[in-house]
Kinemage of the C-alpha trace (Angstrom):
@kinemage 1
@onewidth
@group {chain A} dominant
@subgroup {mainchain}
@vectorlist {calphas} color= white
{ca unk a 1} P -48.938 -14.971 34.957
{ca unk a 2} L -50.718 -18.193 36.396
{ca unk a 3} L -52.178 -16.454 38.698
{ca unk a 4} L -53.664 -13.735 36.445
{ca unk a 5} L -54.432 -16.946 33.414
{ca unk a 6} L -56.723 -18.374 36.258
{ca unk a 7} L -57.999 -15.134 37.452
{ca unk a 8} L -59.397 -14.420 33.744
{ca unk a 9} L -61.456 -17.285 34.444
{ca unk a 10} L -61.256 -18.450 30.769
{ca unk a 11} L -58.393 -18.623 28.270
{ca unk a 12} L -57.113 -19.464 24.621
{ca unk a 13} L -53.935 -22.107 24.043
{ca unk a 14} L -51.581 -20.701 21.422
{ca unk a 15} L -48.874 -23.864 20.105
{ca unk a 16} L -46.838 -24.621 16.958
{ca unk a 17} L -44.045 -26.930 16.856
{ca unk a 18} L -40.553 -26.705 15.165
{ca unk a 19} L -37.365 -28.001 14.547
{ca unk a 20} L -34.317 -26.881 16.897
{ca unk a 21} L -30.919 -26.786 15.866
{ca unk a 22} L -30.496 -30.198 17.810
{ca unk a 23} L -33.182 -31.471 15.014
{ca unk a 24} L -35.605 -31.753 18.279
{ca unk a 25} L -39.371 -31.400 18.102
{ca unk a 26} L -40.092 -28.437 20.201
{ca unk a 27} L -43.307 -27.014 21.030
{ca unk a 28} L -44.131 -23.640 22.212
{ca unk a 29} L -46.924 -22.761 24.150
{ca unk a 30} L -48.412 -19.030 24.838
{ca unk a 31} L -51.848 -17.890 26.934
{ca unk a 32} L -53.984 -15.209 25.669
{ca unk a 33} L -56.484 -14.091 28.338
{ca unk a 34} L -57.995 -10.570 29.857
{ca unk a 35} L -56.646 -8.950 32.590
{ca unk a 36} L -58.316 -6.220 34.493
{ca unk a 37} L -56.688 -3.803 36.258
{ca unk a 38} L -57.555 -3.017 39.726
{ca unk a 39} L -57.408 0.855 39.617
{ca unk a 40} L -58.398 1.495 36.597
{ca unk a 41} L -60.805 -1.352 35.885
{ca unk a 42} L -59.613 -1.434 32.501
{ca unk a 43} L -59.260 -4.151 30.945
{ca unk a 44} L -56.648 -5.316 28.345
{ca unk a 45} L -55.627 -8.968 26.369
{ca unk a 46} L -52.202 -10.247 27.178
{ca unk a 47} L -50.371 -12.607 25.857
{ca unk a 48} L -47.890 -14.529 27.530
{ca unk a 49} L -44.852 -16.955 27.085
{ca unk a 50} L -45.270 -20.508 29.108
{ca unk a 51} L -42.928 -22.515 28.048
{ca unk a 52} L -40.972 -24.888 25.416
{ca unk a 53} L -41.706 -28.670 25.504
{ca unk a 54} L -39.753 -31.751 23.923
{ca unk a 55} L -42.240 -33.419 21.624
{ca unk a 56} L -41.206 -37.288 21.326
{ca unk a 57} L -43.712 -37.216 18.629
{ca unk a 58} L -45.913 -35.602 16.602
{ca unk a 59} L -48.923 -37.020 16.170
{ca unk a 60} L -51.981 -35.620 17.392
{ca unk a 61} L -52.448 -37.687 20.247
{ca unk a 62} L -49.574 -36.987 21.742
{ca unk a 63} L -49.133 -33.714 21.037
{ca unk a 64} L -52.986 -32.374 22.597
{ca unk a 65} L -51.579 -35.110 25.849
{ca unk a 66} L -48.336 -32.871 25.962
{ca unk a 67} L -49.907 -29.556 25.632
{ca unk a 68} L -52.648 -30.779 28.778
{ca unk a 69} L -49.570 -31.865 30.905
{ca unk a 70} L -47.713 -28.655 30.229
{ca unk a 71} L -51.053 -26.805 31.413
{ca unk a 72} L -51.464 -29.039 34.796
{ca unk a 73} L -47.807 -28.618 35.373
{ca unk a 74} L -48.073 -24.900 35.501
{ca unk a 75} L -51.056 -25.200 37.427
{ca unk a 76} L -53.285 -23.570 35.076
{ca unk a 77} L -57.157 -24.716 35.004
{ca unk a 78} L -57.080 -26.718 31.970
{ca unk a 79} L -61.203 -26.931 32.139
{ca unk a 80} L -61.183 -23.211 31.805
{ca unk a 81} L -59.591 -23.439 27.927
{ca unk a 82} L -62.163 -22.023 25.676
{ca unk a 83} L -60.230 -21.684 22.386
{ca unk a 84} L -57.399 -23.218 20.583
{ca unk a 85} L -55.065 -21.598 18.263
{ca unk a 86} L -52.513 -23.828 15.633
{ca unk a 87} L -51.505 -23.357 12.164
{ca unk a 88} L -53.348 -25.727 9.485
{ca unk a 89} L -51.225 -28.683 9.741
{ca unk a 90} L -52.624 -31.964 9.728
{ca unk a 91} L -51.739 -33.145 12.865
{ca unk a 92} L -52.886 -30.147 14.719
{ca unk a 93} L -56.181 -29.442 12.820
{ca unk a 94} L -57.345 -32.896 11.861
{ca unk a 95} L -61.072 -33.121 12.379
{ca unk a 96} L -60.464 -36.643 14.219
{ca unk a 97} L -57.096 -37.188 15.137
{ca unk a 98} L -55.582 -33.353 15.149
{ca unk a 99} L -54.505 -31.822 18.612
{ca unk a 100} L -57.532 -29.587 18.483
{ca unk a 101} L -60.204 -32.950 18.312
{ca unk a 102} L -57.844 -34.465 21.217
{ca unk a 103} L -58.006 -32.028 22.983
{ca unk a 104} L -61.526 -31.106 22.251
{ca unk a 105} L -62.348 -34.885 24.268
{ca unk a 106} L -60.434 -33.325 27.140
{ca unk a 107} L -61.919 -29.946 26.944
{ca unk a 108} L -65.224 -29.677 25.351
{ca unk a 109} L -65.678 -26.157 25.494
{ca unk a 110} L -62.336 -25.364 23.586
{ca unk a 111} L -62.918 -23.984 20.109
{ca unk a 112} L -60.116 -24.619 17.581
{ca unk a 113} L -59.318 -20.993 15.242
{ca unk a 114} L -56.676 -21.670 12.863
{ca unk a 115} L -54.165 -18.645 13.235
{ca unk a 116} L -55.061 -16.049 10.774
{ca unk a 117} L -51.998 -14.962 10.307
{ca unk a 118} L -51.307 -18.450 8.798
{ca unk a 119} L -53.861 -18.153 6.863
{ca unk a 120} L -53.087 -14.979 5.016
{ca unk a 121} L -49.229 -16.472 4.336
{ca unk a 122} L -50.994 -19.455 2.317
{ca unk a 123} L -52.963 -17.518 0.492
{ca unk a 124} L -50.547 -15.581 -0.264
{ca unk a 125} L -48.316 -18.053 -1.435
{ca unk a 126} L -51.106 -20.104 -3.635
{ca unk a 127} L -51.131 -16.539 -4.841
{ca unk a 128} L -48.106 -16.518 -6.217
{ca unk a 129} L -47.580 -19.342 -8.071
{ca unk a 130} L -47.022 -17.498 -11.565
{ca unk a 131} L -43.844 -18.039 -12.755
{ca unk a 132} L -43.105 -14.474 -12.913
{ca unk a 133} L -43.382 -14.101 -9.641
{ca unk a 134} L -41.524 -17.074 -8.415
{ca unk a 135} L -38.459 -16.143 -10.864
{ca unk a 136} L -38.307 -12.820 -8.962
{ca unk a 137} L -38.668 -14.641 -5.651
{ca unk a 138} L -35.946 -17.620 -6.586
{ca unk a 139} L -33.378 -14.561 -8.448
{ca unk a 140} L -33.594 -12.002 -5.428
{ca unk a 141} L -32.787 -14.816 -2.947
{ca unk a 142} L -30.228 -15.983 -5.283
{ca unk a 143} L -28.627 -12.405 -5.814
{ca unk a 144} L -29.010 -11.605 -2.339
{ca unk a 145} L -27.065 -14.651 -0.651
{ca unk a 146} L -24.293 -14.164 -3.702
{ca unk a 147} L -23.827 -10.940 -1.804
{ca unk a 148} L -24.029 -12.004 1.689
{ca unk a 149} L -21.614 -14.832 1.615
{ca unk a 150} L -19.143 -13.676 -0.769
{ca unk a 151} L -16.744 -10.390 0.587
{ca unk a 152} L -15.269 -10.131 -2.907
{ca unk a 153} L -19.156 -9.301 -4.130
{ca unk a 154} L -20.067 -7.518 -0.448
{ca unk a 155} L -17.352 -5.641 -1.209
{ca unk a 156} L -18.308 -4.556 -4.528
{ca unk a 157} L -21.661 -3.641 -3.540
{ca unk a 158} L -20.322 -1.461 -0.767
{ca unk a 159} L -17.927 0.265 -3.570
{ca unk a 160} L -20.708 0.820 -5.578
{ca unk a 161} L -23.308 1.778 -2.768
{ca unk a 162} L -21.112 4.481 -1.018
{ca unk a 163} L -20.920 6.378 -4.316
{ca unk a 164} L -24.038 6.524 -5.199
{ca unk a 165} L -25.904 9.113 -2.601
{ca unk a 166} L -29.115 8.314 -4.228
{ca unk a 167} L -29.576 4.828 -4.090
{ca unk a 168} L -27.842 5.209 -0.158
{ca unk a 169} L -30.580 7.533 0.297
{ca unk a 170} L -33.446 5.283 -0.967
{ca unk a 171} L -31.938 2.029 1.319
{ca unk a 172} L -33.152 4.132 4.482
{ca unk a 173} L -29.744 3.304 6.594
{ca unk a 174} L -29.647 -0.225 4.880
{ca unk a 175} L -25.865 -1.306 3.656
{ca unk a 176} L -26.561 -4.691 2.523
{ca unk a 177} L -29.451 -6.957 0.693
{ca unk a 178} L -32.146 -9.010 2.452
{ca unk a 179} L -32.613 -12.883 2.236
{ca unk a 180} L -36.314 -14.138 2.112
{ca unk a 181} L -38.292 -15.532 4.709
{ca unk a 182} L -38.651 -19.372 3.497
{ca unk a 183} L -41.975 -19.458 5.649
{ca unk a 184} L -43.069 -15.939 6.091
{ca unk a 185} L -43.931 -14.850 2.989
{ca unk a 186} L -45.790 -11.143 3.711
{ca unk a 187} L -42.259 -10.241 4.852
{ca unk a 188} L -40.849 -10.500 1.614
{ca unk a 189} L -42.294 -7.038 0.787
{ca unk a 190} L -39.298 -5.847 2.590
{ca unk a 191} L -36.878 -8.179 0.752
{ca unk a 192} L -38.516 -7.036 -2.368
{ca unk a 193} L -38.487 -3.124 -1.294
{ca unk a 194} L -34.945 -3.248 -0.405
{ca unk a 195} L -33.558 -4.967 -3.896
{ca unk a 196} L -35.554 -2.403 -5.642
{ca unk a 197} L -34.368 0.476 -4.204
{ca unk a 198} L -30.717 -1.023 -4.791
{ca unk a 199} L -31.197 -1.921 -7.908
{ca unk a 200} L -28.705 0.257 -9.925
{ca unk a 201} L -26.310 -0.443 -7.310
{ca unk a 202} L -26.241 -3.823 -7.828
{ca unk a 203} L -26.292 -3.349 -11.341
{ca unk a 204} L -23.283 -2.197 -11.283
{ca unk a 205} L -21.718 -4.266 -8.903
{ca unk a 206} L -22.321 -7.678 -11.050
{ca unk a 207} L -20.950 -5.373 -14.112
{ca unk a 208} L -17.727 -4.686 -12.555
{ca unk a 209} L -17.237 -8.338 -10.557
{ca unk a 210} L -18.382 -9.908 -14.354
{ca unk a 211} L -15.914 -7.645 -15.983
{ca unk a 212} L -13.714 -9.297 -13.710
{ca unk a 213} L -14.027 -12.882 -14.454
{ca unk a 214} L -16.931 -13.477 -12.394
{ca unk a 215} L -19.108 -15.896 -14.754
{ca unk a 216} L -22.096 -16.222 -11.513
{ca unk a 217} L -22.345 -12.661 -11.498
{ca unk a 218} L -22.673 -12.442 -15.168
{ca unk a 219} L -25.227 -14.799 -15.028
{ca unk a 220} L -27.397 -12.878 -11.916
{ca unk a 221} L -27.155 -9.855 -14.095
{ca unk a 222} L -28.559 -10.865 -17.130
{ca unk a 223} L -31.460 -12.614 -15.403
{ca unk a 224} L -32.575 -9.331 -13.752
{ca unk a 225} L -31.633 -7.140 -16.637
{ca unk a 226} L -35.137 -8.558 -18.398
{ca unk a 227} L -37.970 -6.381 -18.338
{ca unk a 228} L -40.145 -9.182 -17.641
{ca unk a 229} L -37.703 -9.388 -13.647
{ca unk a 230} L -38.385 -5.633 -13.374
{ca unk a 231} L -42.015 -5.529 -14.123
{ca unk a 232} L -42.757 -8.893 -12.153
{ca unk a 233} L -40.075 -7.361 -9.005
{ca unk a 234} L -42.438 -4.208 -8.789
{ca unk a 235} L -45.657 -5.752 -9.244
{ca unk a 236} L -44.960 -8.360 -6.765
{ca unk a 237} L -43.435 -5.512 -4.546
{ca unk a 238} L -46.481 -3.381 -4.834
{ca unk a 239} L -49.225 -5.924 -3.965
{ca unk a 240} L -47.062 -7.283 -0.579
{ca unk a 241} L -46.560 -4.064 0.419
{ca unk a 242} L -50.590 -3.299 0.695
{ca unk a 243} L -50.828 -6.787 2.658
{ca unk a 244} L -48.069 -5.798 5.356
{ca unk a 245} L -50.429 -3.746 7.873
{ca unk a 246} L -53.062 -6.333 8.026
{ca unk a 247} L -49.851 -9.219 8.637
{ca unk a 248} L -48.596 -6.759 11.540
{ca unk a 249} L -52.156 -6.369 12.464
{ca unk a 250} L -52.905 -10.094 12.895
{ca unk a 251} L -49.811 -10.756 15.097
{ca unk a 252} L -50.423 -8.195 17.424
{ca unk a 253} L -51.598 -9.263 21.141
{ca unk a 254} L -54.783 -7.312 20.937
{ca unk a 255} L -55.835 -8.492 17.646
{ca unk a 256} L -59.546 -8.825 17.023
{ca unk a 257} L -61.411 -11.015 15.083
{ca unk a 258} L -63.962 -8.629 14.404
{ca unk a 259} L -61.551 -5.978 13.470
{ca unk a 260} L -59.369 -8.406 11.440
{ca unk a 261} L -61.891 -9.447 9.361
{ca unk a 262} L -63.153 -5.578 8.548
{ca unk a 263} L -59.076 -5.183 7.875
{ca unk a 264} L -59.012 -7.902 5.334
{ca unk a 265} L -62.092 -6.918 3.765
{ca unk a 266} L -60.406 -3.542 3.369
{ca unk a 267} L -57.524 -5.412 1.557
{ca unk a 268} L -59.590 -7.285 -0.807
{ca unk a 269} L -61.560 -4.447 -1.809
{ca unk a 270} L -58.563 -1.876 -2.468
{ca unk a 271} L -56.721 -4.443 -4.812
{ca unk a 272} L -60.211 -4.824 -6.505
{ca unk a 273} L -60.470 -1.131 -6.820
{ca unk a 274} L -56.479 -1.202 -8.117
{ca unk a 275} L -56.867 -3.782 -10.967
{ca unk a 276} L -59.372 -1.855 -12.730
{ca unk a 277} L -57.759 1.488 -12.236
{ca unk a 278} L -55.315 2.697 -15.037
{ca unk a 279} L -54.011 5.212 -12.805
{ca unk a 280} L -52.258 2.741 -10.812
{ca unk a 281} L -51.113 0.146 -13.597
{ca unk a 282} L -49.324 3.634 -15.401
{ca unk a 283} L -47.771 4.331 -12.348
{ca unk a 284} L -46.558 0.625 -12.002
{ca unk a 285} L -45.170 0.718 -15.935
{ca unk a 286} L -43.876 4.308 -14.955
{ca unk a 287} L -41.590 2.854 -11.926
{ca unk a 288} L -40.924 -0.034 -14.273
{ca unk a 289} L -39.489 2.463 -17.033
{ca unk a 290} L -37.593 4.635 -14.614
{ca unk a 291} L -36.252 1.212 -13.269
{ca unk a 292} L -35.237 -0.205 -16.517
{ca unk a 293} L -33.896 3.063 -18.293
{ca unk a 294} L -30.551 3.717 -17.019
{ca unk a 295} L -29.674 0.347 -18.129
{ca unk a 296} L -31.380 -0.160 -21.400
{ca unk a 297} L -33.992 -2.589 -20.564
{ca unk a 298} L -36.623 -2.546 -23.036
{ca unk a 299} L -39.486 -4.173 -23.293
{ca unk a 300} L -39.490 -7.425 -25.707
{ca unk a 301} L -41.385 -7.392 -28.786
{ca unk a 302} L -43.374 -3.634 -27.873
{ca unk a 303} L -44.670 -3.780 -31.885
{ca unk a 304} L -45.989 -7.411 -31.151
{ca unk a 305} L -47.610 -6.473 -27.912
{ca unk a 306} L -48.870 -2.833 -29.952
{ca unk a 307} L -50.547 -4.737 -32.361
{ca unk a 308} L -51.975 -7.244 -30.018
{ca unk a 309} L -53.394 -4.258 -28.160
{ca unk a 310} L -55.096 -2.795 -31.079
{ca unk a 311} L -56.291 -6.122 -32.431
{ca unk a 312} L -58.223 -6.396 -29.049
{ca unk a 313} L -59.931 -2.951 -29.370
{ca unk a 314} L -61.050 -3.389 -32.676
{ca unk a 315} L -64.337 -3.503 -33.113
């Protein structure tokens, strides 16, 4: 891999640093570089693992010293780093003391790029900041842990899930529900996609374990028993799910810039096309009905919101 790094002639440093379960700063550090192949002349981008480091501290100074070291140490040609790749934090993308001005003083030709797949996730998350939306977010995470760390409620959900063929069907081999990502937040599409498609199962699982005494469980089912949950769960689901291609496309070793960019732009303009297009809101309040239904979730106040409609159109 050296060998090949130094071949390439010129290369980008990939880092971020977390937390191990020792509570130890640890930083990670990957090469992206071109490699051509000596049959075919092809060449491709690769992406490769060099190794974990033991941060003794984070501040930028440091941290751009440590990532140099861990370079020499490998033997790779520092001099031939052209771009630098970090999330958005403060110590790796201040303009004076971040990693990537450090190590710009040690490598003037290195560019810093802040990782675009980071970039998406905040947006993402400023996004989100409707209540609505972080209700769902907060209640699924809250349902789905009940679940997961309670057999009594596991158990009920298997009960309930292994007798209804249609909702087993619609999990796609699942048998349990998904916790959310803390960090990772186009992932949650998933999350989402899997508690909607077990909703009546869990429905009734929260019935029965409430029927039996269980006060929590009466408590998780009348917070997603509102149509406001439903309407905010499939919404939410519905605009993650168009953003998951472009996440998986960002993280991929051969990612573009170029190409990324025309991908996002794609994005942006479909959910522009979407929020003016009634065909799609019916179909959202149409999988919002079909959701709610079975279980006698109605809308609150549909004469109030009738008359507000009509109010609006008047002339």
């Amino acid at each position: 891999m050296v060998e090949n790094c130094n071949n390439s002639k010129f290369f980008t440093l990939i880092a971020d640093e977390t937390t191990d379960t020792s509570t130890r700063e640890q930083i990670s550090v990957y090469l992206r570089y071109l490699e051509r192949d000596t049959i075919t002349n092809k060449i491709s981008v690769k992406k490769d693992f060099l190794d974990f480091t033991m941060a003794t501290s984070t501040t930028g100074e440091h941290l751009a010293e440590l990532l140099i070291e861990t370079l020499i140490s490998a033997v790779i040609i520092a001099m031939n780093m052209r771009t630098q790749g970090y999330d958005g934090a403060a110590n790796m993308s201040g303009i004076y003391k971040g990693v990537q001005a450090r190590t710009c003083e040690m490598v003037p030709g290195a560019m810093y790029v802040h990782c675009k797949t980071h970039c998406l996730n905040l947006s993402i998350v400023h996004s989100c900041k409707d209540t609505s939306v972080r209700n769902v977010m907060s209640t699924v995470q809250e349902v789905a842990f009940s679940f997961d760390y309670s057999s009594k409620k596991l158990q009920a959900f298997y009960q309930d899930l292994n007798s209804d063929a249609t909702t087993k069907e619609n999990m796609e081999k699942r048998t349990k529900l998904r916790t959310l990502c803390e960090t990772r937040w186009t992932s949650r599409a998933d999350v989402l996609n899997t508690f909607k498609a077990s909703f009546p199962v869990v429905v009734h699982a929260l019935e029965r374990l409430r029927e039996n005494g269980d006060d929590k469980a009466g408590q998780y089912l009348a917070s997603i028993t509102r149509f406001e949950f439903v309407i905010a769960l499939i919404v939410s689901e519905h605009i993650l799910q168009s953003m998951v291609y472009q996440w998986k496309y960002l993280q991929g070793i051969e990612c573009d810039l170029l190409e990324a960019t025309k991908e996002c732009r794609t994005v942006i303009e479909m959910l522009r096309t979407e929020r003016s297009d009634e065909a799609v809101w019916n179909e959202i309040y149409q999988t919002t009905l079909d959701l709610s239904e079975p279980f006698d979730i109605v809308e609150n106040n549909p004469e109030v919101m009738r008359s507000t409609d009509n109010q609006s159109q008047s002339p």
